[in-house]
Every structure is written in structure tokens, then in C-alpha cells.
C-alpha positions as CSV (number, residue, x, y, z in Angstrom):
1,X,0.0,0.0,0.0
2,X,1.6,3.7,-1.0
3,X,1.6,6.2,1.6
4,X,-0.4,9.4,0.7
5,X,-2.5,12.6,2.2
6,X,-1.0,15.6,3.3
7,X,2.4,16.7,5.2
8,X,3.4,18.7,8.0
9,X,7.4,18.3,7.8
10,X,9.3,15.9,5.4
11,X,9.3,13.0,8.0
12,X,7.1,9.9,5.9
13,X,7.7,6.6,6.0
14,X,5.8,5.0,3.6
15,X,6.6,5.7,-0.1
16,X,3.7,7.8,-2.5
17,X,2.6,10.7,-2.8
18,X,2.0,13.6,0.5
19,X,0.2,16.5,-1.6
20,X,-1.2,19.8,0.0
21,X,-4.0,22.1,-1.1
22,X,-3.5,25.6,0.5
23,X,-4.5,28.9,-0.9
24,X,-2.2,31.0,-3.2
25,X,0.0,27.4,-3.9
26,X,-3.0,25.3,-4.8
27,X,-3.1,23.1,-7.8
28,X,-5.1,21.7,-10.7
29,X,-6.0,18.9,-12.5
30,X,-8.0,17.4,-15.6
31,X,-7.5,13.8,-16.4
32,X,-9.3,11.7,-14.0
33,X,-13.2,10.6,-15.2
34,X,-15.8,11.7,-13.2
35,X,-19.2,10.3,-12.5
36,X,-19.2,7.7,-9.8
37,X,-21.6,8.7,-6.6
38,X,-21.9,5.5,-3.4
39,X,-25.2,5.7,-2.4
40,X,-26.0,4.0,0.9
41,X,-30.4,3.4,0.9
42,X,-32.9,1.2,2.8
43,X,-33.4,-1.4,0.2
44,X,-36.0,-4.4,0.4
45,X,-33.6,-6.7,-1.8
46,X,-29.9,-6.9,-1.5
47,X,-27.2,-8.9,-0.4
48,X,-24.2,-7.4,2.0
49,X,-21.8,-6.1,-0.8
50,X,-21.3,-3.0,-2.7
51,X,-23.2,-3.0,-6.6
52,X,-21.6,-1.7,-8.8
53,X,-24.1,-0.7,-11.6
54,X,-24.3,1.7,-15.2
55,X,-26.8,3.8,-15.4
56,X,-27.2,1.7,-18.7
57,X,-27.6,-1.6,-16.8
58,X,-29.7,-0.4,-13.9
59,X,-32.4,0.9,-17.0
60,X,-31.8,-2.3,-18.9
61,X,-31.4,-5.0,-15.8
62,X,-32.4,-3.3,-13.0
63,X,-35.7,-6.5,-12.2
64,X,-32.4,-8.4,-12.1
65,X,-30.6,-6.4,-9.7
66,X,-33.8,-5.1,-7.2
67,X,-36.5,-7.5,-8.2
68,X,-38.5,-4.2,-9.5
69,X,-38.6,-2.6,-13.1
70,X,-37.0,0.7,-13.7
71,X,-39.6,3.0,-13.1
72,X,-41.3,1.4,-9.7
73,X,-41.7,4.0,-6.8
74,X,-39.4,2.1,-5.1
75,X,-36.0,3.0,-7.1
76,X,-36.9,7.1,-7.2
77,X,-33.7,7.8,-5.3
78,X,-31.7,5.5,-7.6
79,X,-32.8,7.2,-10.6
80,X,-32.7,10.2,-8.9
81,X,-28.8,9.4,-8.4
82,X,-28.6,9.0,-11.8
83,X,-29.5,12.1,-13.2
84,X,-25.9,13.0,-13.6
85,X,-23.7,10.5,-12.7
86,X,-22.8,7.8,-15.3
87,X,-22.2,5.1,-12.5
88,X,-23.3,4.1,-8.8
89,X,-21.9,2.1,-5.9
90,X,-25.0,0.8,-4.2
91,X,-25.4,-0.3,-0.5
92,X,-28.2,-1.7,1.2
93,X,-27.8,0.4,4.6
94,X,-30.6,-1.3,6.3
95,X,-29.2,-4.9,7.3
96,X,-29.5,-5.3,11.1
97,X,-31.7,-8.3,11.2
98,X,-32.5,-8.6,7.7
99,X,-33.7,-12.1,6.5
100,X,-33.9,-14.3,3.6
101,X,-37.2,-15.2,2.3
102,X,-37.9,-19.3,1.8
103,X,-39.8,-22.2,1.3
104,X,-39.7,-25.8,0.7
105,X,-38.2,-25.5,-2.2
106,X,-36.3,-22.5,-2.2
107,X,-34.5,-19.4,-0.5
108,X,-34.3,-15.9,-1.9
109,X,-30.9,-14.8,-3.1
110,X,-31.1,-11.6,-1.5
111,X,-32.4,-10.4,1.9
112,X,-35.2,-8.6,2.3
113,X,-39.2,-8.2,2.5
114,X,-38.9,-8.0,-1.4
115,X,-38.7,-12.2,-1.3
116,X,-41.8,-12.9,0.2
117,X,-43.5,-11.5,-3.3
118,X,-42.1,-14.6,-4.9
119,X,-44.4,-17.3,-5.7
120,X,-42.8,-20.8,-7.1
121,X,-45.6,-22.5,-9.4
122,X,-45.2,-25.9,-10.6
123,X,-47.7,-28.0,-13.2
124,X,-47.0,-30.7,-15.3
125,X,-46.5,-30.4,-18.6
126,X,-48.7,-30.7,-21.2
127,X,-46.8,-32.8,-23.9
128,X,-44.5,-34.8,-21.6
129,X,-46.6,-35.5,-17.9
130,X,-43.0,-36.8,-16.7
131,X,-42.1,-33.4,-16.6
132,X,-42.9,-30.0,-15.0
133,X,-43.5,-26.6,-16.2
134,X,-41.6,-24.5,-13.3
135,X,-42.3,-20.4,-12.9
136,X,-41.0,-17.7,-11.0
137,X,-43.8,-14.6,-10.4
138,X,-43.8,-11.7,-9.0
139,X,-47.1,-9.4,-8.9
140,X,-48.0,-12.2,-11.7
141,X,-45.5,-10.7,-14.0
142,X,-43.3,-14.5,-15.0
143,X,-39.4,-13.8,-14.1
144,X,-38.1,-17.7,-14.2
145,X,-39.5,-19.9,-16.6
146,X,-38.4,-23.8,-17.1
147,X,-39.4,-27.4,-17.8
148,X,-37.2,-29.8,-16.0
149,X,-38.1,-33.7,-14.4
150,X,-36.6,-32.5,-10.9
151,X,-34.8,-29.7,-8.6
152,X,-31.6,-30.7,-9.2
153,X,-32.1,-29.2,-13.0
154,X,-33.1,-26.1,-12.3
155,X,-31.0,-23.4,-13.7
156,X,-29.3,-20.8,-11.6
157,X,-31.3,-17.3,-11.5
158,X,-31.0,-14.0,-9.5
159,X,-34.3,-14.6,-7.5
160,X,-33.7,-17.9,-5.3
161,X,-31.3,-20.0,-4.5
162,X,-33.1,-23.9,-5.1
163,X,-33.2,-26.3,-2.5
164,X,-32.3,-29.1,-5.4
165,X,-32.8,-32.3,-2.4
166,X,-36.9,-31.4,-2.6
167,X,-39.2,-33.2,-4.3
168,X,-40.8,-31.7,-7.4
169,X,-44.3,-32.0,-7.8
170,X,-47.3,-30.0,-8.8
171,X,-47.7,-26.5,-6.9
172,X,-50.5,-24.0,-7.9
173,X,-48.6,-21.3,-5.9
174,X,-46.3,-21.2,-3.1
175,X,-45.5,-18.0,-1.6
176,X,-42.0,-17.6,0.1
177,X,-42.1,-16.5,3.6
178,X,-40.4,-15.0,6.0
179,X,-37.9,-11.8,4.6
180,X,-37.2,-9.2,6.5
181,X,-35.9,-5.7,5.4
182,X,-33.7,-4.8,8.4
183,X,-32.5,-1.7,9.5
184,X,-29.8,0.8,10.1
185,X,-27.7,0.7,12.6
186,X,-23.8,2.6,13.2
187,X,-22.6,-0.6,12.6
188,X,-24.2,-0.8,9.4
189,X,-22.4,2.5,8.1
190,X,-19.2,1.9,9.1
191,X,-19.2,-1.7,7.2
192,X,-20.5,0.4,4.4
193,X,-17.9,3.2,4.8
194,X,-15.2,0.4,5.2
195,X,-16.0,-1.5,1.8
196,X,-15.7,1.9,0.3
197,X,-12.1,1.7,0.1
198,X,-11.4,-0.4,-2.2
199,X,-13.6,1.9,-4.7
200,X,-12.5,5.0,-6.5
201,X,-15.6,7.4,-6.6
202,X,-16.5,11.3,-7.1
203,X,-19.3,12.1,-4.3
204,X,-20.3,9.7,-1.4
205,X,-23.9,9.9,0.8
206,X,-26.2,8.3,3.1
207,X,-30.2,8.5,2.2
208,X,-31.2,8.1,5.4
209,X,-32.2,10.7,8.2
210,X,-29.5,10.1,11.2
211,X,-27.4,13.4,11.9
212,X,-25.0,10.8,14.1
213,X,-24.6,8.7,10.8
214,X,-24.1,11.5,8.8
215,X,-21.1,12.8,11.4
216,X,-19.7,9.5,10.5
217,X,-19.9,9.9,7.3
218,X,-17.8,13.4,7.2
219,X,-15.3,12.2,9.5
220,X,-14.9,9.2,7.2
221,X,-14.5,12.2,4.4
222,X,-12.2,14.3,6.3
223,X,-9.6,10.9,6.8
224,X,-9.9,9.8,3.8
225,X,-9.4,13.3,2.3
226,X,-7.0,14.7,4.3
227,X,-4.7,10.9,5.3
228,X,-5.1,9.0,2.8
229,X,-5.1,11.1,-0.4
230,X,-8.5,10.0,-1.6
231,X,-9.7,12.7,-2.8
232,X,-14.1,13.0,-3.3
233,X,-17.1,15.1,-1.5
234,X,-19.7,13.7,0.8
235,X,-23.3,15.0,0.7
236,X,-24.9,15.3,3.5
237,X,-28.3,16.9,5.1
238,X,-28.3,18.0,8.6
239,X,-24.9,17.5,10.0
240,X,-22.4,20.4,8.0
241,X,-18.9,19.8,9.1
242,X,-17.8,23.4,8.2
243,X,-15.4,21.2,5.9
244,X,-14.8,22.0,2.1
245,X,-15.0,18.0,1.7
246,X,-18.5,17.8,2.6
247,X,-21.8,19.6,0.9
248,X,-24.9,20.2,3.0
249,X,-28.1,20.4,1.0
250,X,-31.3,21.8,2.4
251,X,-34.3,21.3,0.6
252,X,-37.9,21.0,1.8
253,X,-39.9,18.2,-0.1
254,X,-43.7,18.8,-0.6
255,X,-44.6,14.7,-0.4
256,X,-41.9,13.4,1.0
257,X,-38.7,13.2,3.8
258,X,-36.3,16.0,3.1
259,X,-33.4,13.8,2.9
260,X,-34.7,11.8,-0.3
261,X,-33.0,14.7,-2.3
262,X,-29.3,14.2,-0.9
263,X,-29.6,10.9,-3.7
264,X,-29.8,13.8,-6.5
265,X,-27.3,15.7,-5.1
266,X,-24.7,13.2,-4.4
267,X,-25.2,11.9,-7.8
268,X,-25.0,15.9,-9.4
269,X,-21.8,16.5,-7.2
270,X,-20.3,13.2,-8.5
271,X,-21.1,13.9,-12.0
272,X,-20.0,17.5,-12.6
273,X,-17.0,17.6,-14.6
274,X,-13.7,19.7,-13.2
275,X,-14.4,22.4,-15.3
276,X,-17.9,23.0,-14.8
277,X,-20.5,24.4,-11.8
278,X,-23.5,22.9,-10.5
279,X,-24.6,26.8,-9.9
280,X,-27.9,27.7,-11.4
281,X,-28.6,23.5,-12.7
282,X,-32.0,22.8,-13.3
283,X,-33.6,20.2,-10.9
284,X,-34.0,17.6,-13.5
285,X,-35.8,14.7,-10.7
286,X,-38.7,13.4,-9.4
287,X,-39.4,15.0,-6.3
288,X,-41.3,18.4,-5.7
289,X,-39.3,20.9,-3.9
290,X,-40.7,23.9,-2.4
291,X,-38.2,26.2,-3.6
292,X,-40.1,29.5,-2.0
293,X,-37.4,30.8,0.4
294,X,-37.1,34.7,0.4
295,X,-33.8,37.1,-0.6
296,X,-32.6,37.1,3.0
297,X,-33.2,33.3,3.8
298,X,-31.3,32.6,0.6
299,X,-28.4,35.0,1.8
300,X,-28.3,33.5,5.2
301,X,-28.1,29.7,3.5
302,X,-25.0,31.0,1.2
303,X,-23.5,32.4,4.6
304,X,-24.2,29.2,6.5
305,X,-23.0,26.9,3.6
306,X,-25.8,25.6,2.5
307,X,-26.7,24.2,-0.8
308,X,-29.8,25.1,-1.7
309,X,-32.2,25.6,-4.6
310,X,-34.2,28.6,-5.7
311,X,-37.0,29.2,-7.8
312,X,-36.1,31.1,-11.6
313,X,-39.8,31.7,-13.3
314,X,-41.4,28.7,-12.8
315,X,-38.0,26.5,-12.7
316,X,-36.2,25.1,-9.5
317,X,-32.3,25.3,-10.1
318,X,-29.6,25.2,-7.8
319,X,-28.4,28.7,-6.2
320,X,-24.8,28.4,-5.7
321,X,-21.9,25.2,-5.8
322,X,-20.7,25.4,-2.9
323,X,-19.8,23.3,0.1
324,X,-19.9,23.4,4.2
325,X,-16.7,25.2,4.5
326,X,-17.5,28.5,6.5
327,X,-14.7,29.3,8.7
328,X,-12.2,30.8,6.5
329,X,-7.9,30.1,7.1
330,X,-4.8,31.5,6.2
331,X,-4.4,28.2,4.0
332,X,-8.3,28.1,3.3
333,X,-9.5,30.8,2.0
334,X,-12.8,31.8,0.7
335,X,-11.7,29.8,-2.7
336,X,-12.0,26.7,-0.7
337,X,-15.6,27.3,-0.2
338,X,-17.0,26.6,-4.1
339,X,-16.6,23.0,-5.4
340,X,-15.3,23.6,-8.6
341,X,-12.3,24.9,-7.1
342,X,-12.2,21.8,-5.1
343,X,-12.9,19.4,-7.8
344,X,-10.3,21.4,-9.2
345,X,-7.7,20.9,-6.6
346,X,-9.1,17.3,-5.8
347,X,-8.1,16.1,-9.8
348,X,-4.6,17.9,-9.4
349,X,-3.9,16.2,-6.5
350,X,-5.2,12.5,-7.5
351,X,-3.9,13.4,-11.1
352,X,-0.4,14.1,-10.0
353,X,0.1,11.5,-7.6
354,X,-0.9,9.3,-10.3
355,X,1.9,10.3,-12.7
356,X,4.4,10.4,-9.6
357,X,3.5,6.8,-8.1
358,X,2.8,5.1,-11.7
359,X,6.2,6.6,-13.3
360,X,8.7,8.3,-11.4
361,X,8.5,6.3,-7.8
362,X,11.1,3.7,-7.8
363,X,11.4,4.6,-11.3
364,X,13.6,7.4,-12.1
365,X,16.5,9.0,-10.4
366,X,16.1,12.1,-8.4
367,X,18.7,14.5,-10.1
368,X,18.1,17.3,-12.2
369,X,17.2,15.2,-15.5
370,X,14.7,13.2,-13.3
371,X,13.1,16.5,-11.5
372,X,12.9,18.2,-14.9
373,X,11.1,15.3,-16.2
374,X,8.5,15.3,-13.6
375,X,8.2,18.8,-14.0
376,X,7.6,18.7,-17.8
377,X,4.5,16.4,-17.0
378,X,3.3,18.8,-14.9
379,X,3.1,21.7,-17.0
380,X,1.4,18.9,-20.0
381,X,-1.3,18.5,-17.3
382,X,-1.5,22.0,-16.9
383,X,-2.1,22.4,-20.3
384,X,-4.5,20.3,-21.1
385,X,-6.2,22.1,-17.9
386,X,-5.7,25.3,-19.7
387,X,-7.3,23.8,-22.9
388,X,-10.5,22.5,-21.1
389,X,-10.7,26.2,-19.5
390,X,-10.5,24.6,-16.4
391,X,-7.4,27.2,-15.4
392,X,-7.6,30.9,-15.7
393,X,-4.0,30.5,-16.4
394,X,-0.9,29.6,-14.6
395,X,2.9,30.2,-15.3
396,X,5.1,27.4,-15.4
397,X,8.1,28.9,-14.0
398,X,6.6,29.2,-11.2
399,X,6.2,25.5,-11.1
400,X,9.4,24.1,-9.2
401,X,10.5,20.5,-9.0
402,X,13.4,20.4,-6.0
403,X,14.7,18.1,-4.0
404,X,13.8,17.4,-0.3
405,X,15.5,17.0,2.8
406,X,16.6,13.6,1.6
407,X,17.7,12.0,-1.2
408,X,14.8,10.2,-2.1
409,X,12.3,13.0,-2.0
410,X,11.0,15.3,-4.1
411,X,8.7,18.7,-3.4
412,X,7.3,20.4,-5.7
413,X,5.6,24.0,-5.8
414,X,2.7,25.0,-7.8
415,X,0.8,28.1,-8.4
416,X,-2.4,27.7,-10.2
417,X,-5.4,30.1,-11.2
418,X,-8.9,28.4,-11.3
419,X,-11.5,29.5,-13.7
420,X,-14.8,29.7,-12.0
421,X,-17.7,29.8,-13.6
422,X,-19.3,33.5,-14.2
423,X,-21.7,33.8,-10.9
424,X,-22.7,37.3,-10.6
425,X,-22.8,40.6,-13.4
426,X,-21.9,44.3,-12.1
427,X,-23.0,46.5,-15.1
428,X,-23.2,50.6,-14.9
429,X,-24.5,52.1,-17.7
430,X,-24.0,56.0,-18.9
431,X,-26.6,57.4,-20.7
432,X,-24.5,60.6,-22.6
């Protein structure tokens, strides 16, 4: 495992990458793809791992993966989620005493209430009475259909797991029994938070209403962030953080729980490209939001870090990018608070450690030829930054590769100009 996060003094042990963000010597970067939100929901089918799904898939399989079609009730937030991101990593948060449907003749493959809407029907067939006609329904609707002369041919499926020592014989309709949907519990999101880490994704949150969970959930942020090196945002709904790694959304629901729209937002935060805002995006979901908060409310949200949305004739679009940051440093400035500088400084810093750990660590020698190597990548990336209008501008001399207190590392210096999106127009006009 490479060692990576940030530094105080040049005193690591572990070889990789140690990268800091401060203002006036931040960084950039452009290469990385974006679009993968974890989304942590109260499911009534899944198992006790991490799905990794398309947005492609989920429209095209998703009976396989949840037991429901695409457009049942039941998968709002999913789709909600994937408004703008391209990809999801999908946890079923409630799992404290969840249970497996069953019968005689079979279990359900997933946990859940969702199995005891299975029915196993069983008649014999009409041109060969040695055999059976074997279905799977659900709500009626056929999902496993077969003829076999016992269990043990069955084919595999992604509804039940078959008992294949029963006997066969006629059933007009046997319900399984017995699921149970579970529920949250701490324990339950720090198993979800500790499977995460073998996944690289954009935004992270938890659709559920727990402001202990959700403190959990940014601390898990801030390590991960701030140690490790991985660099995404969290999306939460009560608990802020005051941290530029975390984005509290308030929004007020007219049908439903507030915190159903953190599933949009996670997936809008994941999917926004480095050099683009989320300011002003139309609310392209399911859910109605009563976007009827006044001048001053508004002001006092953008104060307090809030993301929120605001109503534009008729339209509900978000009001400003920004995240929970409030209390401003020396090193964290005021650019720290919008979130395309941080996705911004968050590619930079996964970008260059890239390059550094995947072709210069162990790799190359640190003398000049080898610095000046590195730092010709650098300014490339920069570039192509530049190109994408993700950068204002920045100059490459001042972009230094030296070496550090020892002859194995290497610092480097960077001074970077991001280009913000245009939020706000100051016009005077003369009239001669």
C-alpha cells in the first residue's frame, strides 16, 4: 500500500505521494473521469456487498438487480442518483436483522421483504406429464420460466437459491415467507464506509435521516481526504462539518422526507466535470421541492453553507456550488468554499500523484534530468487544464520540482489560477 494525504514536515515513512491544497499554492488537474456517486439506501432486496451498476444496466437490468422494473416507486432515489452520474456504488444500509425469504423449495438470493412476493408455481407439462412446467412470479408478472423432471435441474437465477434435495411436484402457488428488510444501525455504516475503500468514486452519501450517521460519514470524508489522499465530497443533510470535503443540501420536499433529495445531489456533485458548476442547474428529478425561500433566507443559506435551490420563473435550479466550508484560514480561503475549485484541486492532487507513483517512484532518479522530467508532466497536465478552460491561467516557472530533505524526495511548488464559472454581473451604464 503507497503512503499518501498531506504533510506537516518531510518526516514519511511509507513511499507515495504527500500533496497539499493551501491557498495562493493550490493546484489543478483534468485527467481523471468523473461520475461515480456510493449511495447507501434502505433497500427491500440486496445482499451485503457493494453493486456496482451503469446507469445503462440499472435501465436495462435493473428487475435483475432489485427485483422491481426501472420505473417502480421504489428506485426514485436510484434514478434520482442517476441524473448525472454515469455510474453508482449501491449499498443496502438497512441490514441489522435482515432475513432471507424461503420455502420448501427454495431461498431468496437476497435479503429482504422483497422475497416474500415470490411465488414458485409448478404443473406438469402438457406434452410430456413426466415433466414439470416450473415459474417464478412476481405481482404475476413471469421472471423464471423452465421445464425440467426435478430440482436438481433447475438453472441458476438472481431470484432464489433452489433447494435441489426437494421433491418436485405439482404447486398451484407457493409464496416464500419469512424476509425481512432490516434496518440501520452505526454498525451498518461503518461496514458500508469500510468497503468503500477499495472503490474509486466522485461524491459519497447516506439516504437516510440520522445526523450521528451523517457525522460518521464526514469524519470518514475528512480521513480519507485529508490521510489517505483519496480525494471525493460527501453529501450530507443535517450534520455540516464546516469542511470544504462535505456539501450540506437543504431542501424542503412537498410529499416526501427532506433527505430523499441528498440521492440527486450526491449523484449531481459526482457527476460535474472539473471544469464546470453545478450553480444555477435545473432540478431535472422526481421530487417536488418547495423552492419559495425569500432574498434574505437565501443569503443567510450561502452564509451558513448551504446548498440550496431557488425558484427562476417557474424552474427550480440550484443557487450556488458550494460546500460546508465557513470558517475561512490563512491556507483556506474563501476559494475553498465553491466546489469547482475543489474538484479542481481534488483532480490535481489524484492526477499528479498518479503520474508520480505510476512513473517516477522507484522509477527514475532524483537528479536534475529526473526532476525536470516530472516537472515537464506537470506543465502537460497544466495544459491540457488550460485547454479544457478549467485554469484561468498559470505560469510554469513558477512550477518548481526540487529536492527534499533527503535524497529520495522530491517537493514540488505550484501556483495555479482556477476559472470559475461567471456567478454574478456588475453592469453601470452611462446614458451621454
Amino acid at each position: 500500500m503507497l503512503g499518501g494525504g498531506t504533510f506537516t514536515v518531510q518526516n514519511k515513512v511509507l513511499p507515495g505521494s504527500y500533496i497539499n491544497i493551501v491557498s495562493a499554492d493550490t493546484g489543478a488537474d483534468v485527467f481523471g473521469e468523473r461520475g461515480v456517486t456510493a449511495l447507501a439506501l434502505s433497500l427491500d432486496w440486496g445482499d451485503e456487498d457493494i453493486m456496482e451498476i451503469t446507469r445503462e444496466d440499472f435501465i436495462k437490468n435493473s428487475q435483475e438487480y432489485f427485483s422491481r422494473p426501472y420505473t417502480d416507486t421504489a428506485l426514485k432515489d436510484i434514478r434520482e442518483a442517476f441524473k448525472c452520474s454515469s455510474r453508482l456504488l449501491i449499498y443496502k444500509l438497512n441490514q441489522t436483522s435482515q432475513k432471507k425469504a424461503s420455502c420448501t423449495y427454495c431461498t431468496a438470493k437476497k435479503y429482504g421483504s422483497r422475497g416474500n412476493y415470490i411465488k414458485l408455481i409448478s404443473a406438469k407439462n402438457a406434452d410430456n406429464p413426466s415433466l414439470y412446467d416450473v415459474k417464478l412470479t412476481i405481482y404475476d408478472d413471469i421472471v423464471f420460466s423452465q421445464t425440467v423432471s426435478s430440482m436438481k435441474e433447475l438453472d441458476d437465477n438472481c431470484y432464489v437459491e433452489w433447494k435441489r434435495d426437494a421433491s418436485l411436484g405439482v404447486l398451484p402457488g407457493t409464496f416464500l415467507a419469512g424476509g425481512v428488510m432490516g434496518y440501520a444501525q452505526g454498525e451498518d455504516v461503518q461496514s458500508f464506509l469500510d468497503k468503500l475503500d477499495s472503490y474509486t468514486f466522485n461524491a459519497v452519501a447516506l439516504v437516510y435521516d440520522d445526523e450521528e450517521y451523517e457525522k460518521l460519514l464526514v469524519e470518514y470524508t475528512r480521513r480519507m481526504r485529508d490521510e489517505t489522499g483519496k480525494k471525493f465530497q460527501c453529501v450530507t443533510g443535517i450534520y455540516s462539518g464546516d469542511y470544504e470535503g462535505n456539501v450540506c443540501v437543504k431542501a424542503a420536499l412537498s410529499d416526501d422526507d427532506n433527505y430523499h433529495i441528498l440521492a440527486w445531489t450526491a449523484g449531481a456533485i459526482g457527476g460535474c466535470e472539473v471544469n464546470k458548476s453545478l450553480t444555477n442547474t435545473l432540478y431535472n428529478g422526481e421530487y417536488d421541492i418547495r423552492a419559495d425561500a425569500s432574498q434574505t433566507e437565501l443569503e443567510t443559506s450561502i452564509k451558513n453553507g448551504e446548498f440550496v435551490f431557488h425558484n427562476v420563473n417557474g424552474e427550480v435550479r440550484v443557487l450556488l456550488d458550494i460546500n460546508s466550508l465557513v470558517n475561512t484560514t490563512a491556507e483556506k480561503g474563501d476559494d475553498f468554499k465553491d466546489n469547482q475549485t475543489i474538484r479542481l484541486i481534488d483532480r490535481i492532487a489524484t492526477d499528479i500523484a498518479v503520474i508520480f507513483n505510476s512513473y517516477y517512484l522507484g522509477r527514475v532518479p532524483n537528479d536534475p534530468a529526473g526532476r525536470n522530467s516530472l516537472w515537464c508532466d506537470i506543465v502537460k497536465h497544466h495544459e491540457k487544464l488550460l485547454a479544457l478552460r478549467a485554469l484561468d491561467g498559470f505560469d510554469e516557472n513558477s512550477i518548481t520540482v526540487e529536492r527534499g530533505e533527503n535524497r529520495k524526495s522530491v517537493v514540488i511548488t505550484d501556483v495555479i489560477t482556477p476559472a470559475n464559472a461567471m456567478t454574478q454581473l456588475y453592469m453601470t451604464v452611462r446614458i451621454n
